[in-house]
N, C-alpha and C positions, 0 to 999 in steps of 0.2 A: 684329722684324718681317721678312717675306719679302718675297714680290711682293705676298699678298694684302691688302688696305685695302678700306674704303668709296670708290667710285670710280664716274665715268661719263662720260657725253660729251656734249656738245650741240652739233647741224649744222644751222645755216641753209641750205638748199638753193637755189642759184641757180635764178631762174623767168624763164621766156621765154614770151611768147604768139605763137603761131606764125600770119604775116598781119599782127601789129598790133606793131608795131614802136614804140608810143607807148601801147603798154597801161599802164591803171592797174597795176605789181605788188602792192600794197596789198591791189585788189581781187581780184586774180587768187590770189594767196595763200588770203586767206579762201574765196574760193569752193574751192580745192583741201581746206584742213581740214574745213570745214562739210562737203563732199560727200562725205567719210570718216565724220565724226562721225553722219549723217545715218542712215547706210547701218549702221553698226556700233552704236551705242549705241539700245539699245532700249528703253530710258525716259529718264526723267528725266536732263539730261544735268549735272554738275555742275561748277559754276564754279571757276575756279581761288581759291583764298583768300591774299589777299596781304598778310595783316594781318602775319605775323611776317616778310615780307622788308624788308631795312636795305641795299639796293645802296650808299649813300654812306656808308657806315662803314669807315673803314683802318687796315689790319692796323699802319699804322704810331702809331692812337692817339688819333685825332679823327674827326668825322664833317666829311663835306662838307657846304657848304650847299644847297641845292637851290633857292638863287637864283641862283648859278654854276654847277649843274650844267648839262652838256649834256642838252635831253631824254629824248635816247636813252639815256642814265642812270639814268632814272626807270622802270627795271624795275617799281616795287613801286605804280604807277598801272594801274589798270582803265580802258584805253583801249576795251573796248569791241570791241573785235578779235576773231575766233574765234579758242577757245582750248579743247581738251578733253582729259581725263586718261583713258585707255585701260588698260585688263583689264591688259595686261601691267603695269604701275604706271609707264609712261611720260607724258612731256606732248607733244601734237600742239599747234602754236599757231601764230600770226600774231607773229611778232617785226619790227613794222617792216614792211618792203617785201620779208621772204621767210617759206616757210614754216619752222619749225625744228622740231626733234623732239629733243627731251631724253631720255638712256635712263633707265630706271630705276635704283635703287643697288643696284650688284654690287659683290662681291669679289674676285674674280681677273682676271685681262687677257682669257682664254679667254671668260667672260662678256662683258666690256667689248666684244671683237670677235661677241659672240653678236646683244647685245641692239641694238648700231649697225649692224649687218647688218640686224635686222630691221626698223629704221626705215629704211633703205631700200626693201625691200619695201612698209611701211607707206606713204612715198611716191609709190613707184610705182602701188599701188592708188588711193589719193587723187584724183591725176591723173589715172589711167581715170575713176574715177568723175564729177567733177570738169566730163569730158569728155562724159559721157553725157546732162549736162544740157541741156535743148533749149535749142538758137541758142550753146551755147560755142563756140569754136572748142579747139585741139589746147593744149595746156597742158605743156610740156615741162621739166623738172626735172634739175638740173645738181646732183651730190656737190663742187661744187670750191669757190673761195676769191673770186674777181675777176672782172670783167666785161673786164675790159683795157682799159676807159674813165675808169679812176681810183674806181676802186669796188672796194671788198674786203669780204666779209663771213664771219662766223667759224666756226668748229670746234674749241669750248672742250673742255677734260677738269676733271675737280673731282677732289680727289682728300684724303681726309678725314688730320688732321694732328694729332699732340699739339700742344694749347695753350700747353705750355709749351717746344717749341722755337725758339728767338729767332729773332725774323724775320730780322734781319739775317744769320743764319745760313743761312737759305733762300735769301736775296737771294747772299751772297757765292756757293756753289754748283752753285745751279741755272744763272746767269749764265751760263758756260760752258758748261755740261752743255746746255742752249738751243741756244746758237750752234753748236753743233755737234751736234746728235740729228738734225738736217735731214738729214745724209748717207745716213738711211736710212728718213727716215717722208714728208720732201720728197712733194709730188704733182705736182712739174714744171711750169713754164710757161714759153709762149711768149712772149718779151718780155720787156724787161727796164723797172722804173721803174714807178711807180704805174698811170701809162695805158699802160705794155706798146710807149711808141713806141722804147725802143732795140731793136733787135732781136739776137736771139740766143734761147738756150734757158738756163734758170737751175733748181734744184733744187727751190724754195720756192715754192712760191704766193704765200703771204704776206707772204716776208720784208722785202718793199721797202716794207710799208706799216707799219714798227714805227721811231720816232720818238725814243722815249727809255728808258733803262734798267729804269726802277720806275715806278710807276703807278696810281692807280685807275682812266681810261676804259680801254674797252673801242672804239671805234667813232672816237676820235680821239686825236692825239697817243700810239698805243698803245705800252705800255712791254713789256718782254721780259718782265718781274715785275709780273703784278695784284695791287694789295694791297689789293681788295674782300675786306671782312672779313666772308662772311656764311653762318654754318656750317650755315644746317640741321641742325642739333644742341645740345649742349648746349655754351654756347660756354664754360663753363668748364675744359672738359676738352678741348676740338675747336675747330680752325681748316679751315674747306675753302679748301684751296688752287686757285683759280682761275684755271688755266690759258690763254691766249688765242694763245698762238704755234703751234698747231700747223697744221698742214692737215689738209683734208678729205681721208681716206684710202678709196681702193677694196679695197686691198691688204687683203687678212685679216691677213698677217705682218706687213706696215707696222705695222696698227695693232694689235696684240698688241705688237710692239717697242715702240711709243712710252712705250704705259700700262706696261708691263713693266719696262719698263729704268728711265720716271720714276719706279714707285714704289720699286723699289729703292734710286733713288738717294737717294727721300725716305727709308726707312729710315735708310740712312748716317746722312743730316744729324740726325737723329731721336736717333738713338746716340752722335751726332757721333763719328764711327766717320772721317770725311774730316778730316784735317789738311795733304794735300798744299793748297800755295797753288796751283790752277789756275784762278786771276782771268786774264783776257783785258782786255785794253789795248783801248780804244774799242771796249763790246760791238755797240753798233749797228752801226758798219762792218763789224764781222771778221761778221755777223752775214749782212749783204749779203754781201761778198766770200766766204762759203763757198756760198751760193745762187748766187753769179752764175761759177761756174767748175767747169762737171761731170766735168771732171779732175780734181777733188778734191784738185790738188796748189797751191791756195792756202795760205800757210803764214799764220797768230796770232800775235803775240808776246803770251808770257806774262807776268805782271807779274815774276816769276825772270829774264826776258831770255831762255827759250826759245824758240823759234821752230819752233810744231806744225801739222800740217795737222789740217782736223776731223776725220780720220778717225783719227788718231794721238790726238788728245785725248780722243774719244771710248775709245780703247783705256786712257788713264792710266784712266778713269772705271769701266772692265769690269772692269781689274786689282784696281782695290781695289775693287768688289762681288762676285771672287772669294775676294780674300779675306776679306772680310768674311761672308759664306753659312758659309765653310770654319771661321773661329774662331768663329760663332752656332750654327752649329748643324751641323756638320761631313756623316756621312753619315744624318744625318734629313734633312736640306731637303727640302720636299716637292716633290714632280715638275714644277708648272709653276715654279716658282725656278728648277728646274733646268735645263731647256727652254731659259727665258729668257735666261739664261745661255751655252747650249749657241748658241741662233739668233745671239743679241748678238756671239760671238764669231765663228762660222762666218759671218755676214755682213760685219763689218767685214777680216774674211780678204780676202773677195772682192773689197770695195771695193778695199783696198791692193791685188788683185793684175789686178784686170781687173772693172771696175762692170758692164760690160756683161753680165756671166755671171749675174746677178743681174736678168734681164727677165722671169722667170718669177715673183719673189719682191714687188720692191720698186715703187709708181708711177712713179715719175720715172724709172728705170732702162727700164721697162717702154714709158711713153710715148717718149721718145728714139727710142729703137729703131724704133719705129713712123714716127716723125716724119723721121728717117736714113733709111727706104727709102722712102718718098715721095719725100726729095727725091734721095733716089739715081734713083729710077725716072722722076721728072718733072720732075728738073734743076731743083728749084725753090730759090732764094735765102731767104734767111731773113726778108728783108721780103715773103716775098710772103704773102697773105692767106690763103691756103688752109692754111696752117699752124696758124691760128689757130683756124681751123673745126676741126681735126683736133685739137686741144687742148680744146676744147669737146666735140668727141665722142666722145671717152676720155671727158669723165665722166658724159653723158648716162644716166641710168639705166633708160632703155627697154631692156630685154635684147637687142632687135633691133636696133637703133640704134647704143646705147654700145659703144667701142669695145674697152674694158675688157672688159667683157660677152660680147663675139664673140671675146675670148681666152680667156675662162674657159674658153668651149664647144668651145672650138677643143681644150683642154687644154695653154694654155701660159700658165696662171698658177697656180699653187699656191696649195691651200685649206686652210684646217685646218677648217672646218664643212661640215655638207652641206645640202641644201637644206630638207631633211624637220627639222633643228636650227632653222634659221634659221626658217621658218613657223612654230614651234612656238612660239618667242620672241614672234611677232607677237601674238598673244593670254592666250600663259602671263606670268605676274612670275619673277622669281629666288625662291628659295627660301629665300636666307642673310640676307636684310634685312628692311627694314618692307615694303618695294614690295610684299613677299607679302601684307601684309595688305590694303593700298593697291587692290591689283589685286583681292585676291580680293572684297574689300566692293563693289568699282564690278563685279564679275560680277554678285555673290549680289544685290545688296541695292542695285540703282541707284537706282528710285524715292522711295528713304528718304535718299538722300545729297544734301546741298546743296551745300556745295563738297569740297575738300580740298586738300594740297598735301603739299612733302617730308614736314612733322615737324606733319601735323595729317589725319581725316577726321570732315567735320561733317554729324552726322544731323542729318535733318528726323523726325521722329516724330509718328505719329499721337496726338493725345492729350496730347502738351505741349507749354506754352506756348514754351520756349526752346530753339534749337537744342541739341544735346549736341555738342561737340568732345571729341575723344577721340584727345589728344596723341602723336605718332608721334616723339618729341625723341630719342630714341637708335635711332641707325638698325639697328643688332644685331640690336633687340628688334622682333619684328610677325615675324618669318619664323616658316616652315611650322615647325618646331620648336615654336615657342611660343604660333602660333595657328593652327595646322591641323586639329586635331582639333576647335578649339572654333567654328570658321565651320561646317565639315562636320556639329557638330552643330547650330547655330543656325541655325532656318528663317527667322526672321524677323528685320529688323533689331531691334526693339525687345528681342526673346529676347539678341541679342549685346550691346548696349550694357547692361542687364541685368546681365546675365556679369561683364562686363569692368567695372563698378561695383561690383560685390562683390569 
């Protein structure tokens, strides 16, 4: 394997009702996706299907009960919430108390940063919309991780896995490779501590709100390793590895590095190609302590009695994914491997030699900077509050507004898509997976679709008695290769189910 895998991403958006400081977000939520859905889906609009999701099932070998589960567990319940699956093969929905936006399944990182770009757009339209309806008031939508009032909500990656590599293999690995990828996908925040009351400035968004090592929640007590076992595939063959540590990234490079560098490293473990022991001694704290010191010169001991900073660890980790590209597949690797590789090392350069040179590339690097001439310019201390607005509005994704945003335009943050890629995601699917067929049947053939989901789309057909489900279980299979020609020529749904029955 290279960089490329089945892969994607899922962002809860922080929501504010601007005026009502006691707003339901619940309802504020649903009125942002319904005012999308409304506006975009022109018939029939189809339900999410949640028959084949198993959220308490663990990779380590039993299921939970879901008389101990936490609710918010209970993914695979029809609470009722707005929830809509869009052209691109994305899901728009109601998670809870924010709105989230799952991308579709790509293969490369360059995708991964394509199709979460375009759910940002995706939101940012929403909440115009949203807005336009008589008596709402301004509806303003946040890319980041915490409220700073003891509330953290997430910015998962999935990321598809042989079945037959032992988990505890994944768990030994990734552990470190964790505690330390923050030094460059980090989105920065004010504060330090669940509710943000120590003050200072720290790398992670997240990181202060991660509890225990391994894990099945997602929403409490969360562990560094999710061992929600639930592939959306054939789980004989596939484990999707579900990611919950990351942050919500602005940065294109950010998040190209994150998924980049993770999947490679999942290749390693996959090949079991890593034999170096780089276990980290109490990953929670060294986990914290490399978030909370953007000198980067906190040092890990290793369970060998090394003593590494994250950015030096992160380098053991680059070293052997070079070598490993170099003894797989020497000079074939294809181009983004190579990239990835290329940025991977060219950034953690930077980090060791000067982080701050790195404002144009990285979030956290980028906010600092911003939040350093404030308080250079208006001598302000780090408890003061306006700092905290200014962390806020770095992730505001109003183009006007966010501060991120007014960098792009400014041209001091570096892109790898442009605008005219990024729209185009908004309504196109990927082309290398099922999403393609996913997206293209909720184009062609909405009226005739009743629900669907990752590994299923279920017609309604005029004329028979029983829905037709028509299984999407290997995600490879439904891209424009293997059902392009055959939607383009099916006018009707009933013509493609038809088809695809023969």
């Amino acid at each position: 394997m290279s960089v490329r895998r089945v892969m994607g991403t899922e962002v809860e958006y922080g929501i504010s009702v601007q005026g009502q400081p006691t707003a339901n977000p619940m309802v504020a939520s649903s009125q942002v996706v319904n005012a999308y859905a409304s506006a975009t889906v022109r018939a029939r609009r189809a339900r999410w299907d949640f028959e084949e999701e198993s959220p308490l099932r663990d990779a380590r070998g039993f299921d939970m009960s879901r008389q101990i589960a936490d609710p918010t567990q209970l993914t695979d319940e029809d609470l009722g919430l707005a929830n809509v699956i869009l052209t691109n093969g994305a899901r728009l929905y109601v998670d809870h108390a924010h709105p989230e936006y799952s991308t579709p399944e790509v293969v490369t990182p360059l995708d991964v940063v394509r199709w979460d770009k375009a759910g940002e757009q995706v939101m940012l339209d929403a909440a115009r919309r949203a807005q336009q309806l008589p008596g709402n008031p301004a509806i303003v939508l946040y890319k980041n991780n915490t409220d700073n009032k003891g509330a953290s909500y997430g910015a998962h990656e999935n990321y598809l896995m042989r079945r037959s590599t032992p988990f505890g293999d994944i768990v030994r690995h990734l552990t470190p490779f964790f505690v330390s990828r923050q030094v460059f996908c980090g989105a920065g925040r004010v504060g330090k501590g669940q509710d943000g009351r120590d003050h200072g400035f720290q790398i992670s968004q997240r990181a202060d709100f991660f509890e225990v090592e391994v894990g099945l929640e997602t929403t409490l007590k969360r562990p560094i390793i999710n061992t929600r076992d639930e592939p959306h595939a054939d789980p004989e063959r596939y484990r999707r590895l579900h990611v919950i540590i990351g942050d919500a990234n602005l940065s294109e490079i950010a998040t190209y590095l994150k998924v980049g560098t993770t999947s490679l490293v999942l290749a390693m473990i996959e090949d079991r190609f890593i034999t170096r022991d780089l276990t980290v001694d109490t990953p929670v704290a060294s986990l914290r302590a490399v978030s909370h010191d953007p000198s980067l010169r906190t040092t890990l001991t290793l369970a060998d009695g090394r003593k590494l900073t994250g950015v030096q660890l992160q380098l053991e980790f680059l070293d052997l994914a070079k070598k490993y590209v170099e003894d797989r597949y020497g000079a074939d690797a294809d181009p983004q491997t190579v990239d990835v590789l290329t940025r991977w090392e060219d950034v953690l350069g930077h980090l060791e030699a000067d982080p701050m040179s790195l404002a144009d590339q990285l979030d956290w690097v980028a906010k600092l900077k911003l939040i350093e001439q404030y308080r250079s310019r208006d001598g302000l201390a780090w408890d003061d509050a306006k700092l905290q607005l200014i962390d806020y509005q770095y992730s505001d994704i109003r183009p006007e507004k966010g501060l991120y945003h007014r960098l792009v335009g400014a041209g001091r943050i570096q892109r790898l898509l442009t605008d005219d890629e990024v729209e185009l995601a908004m309504t196109n699917p990927p082309e290398q997976t099922r999403a393609y067929f996913r997206g293209r049947c909720l184009e062609k053939y909405a009226p005739d679709i009743a629900a669907a989901s990752w590994d299923s789309v279920i017609f309604d057909l005029p004329g028979r008695e029983s829905l037709q489900r028509v299984p999407t279980i290997d995600p490879l299979r439904g891209s424009k290769a293997h059902v392009g020609e055959l939607i383009d020529r099916c006018s009707t749904a009933e013509e493609l189910v038809r088809a695809l029955s023969r």
